[in-house]
N, C-alpha and C positions, 0 to 999 in steps of 0.2 A: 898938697891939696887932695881931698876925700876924693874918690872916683867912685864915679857909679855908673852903670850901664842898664838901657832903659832897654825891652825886649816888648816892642807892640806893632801890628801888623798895622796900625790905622797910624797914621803920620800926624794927623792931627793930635791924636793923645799925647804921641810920642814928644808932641811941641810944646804940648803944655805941661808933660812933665818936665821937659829941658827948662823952660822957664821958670817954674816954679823952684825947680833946683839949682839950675845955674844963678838966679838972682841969691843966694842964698852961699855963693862960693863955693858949690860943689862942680867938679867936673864931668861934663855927663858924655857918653858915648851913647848910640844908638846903633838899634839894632830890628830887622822889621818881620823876623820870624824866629821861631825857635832855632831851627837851624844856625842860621848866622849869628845868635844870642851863642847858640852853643858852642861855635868855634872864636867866638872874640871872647867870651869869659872864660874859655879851655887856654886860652895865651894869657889868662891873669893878667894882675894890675888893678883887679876893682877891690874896694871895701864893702862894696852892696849892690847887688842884681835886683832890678824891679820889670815884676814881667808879667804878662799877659799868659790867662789860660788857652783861651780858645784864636788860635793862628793858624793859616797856612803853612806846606812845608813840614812843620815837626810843634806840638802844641805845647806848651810850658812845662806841664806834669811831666812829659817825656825830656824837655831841652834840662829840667832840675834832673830826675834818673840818672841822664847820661852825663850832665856836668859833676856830680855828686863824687863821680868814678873818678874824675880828673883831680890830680893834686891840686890846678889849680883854684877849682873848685868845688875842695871838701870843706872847706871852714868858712867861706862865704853866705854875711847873711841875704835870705833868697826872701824877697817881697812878692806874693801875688797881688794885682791889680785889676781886676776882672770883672765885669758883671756876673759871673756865677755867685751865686748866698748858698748851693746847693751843702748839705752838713756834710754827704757821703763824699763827695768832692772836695771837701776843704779836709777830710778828715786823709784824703790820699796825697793829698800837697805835702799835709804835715808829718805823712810818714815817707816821703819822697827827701825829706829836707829840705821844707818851706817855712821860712821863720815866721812869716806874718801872712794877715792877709787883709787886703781893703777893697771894697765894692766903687766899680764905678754906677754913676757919676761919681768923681770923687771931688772933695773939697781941698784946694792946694794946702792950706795951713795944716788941716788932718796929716794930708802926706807929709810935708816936713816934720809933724809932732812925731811921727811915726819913725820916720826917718834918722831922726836924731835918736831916737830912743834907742832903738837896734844898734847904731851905730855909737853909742855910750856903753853897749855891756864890753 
């Protein structure tokens, strides 16, 4: 079964990404700051990280930096889910090792299209 680990400070999001994912056969782990994102994908086992920029704790751009460092997460694709659209900001995701990025509000089906994509290469 695909693993994914969902990285967002508001529990609600966090719920509807589990749903949207879990209906869909994926297994999802949660996580509700960078921090804890950072030490549950540093013990791998996922195929794809979906995370929030802006968190409590340690904020996504840094929890991707220091997971990047970790074997277990150097080749993991890393999803932003964010209300940030800012360019200067998506343009530091992407040179952090951030494979995608989606704006919330987000649209469930969007997420899975996305999700499978990434997880196809």
């Amino acid at each position: 079964m695909t693993a994914i680990l969902t990285v967002d400070d508001s529990a609600s999001i966090r719920q509807a990404i589990k749903i949207a994912l879990s209906g869909e056969g994926y297994a999802v782990t949660e996580a509700a700051n960078g921090a804890e994102g950072l030490d549950k994908g540093a013990a791998g086992g996922f195929d794809l990280i979906v995370t929030d920029l802006n968190m409590p704790v340690m904020d996504g751009l840094s929890m991707i930096r220091e997971l990047r460092k970790r074997p277990a997460g150097a080749g993991v694709p890393i999803l932003f889910l964010t209300t940030e659209s800012d360019a200067d900001i998506k343009a530091q995701a992407k040179a952090a090792g951030a494979t995608g990025w989606l704006t919330k509000p987000f649209d469930p089906e969007q997420l899975l299209r996305v999700v499978r994509k990434v997880l196809a290469k």
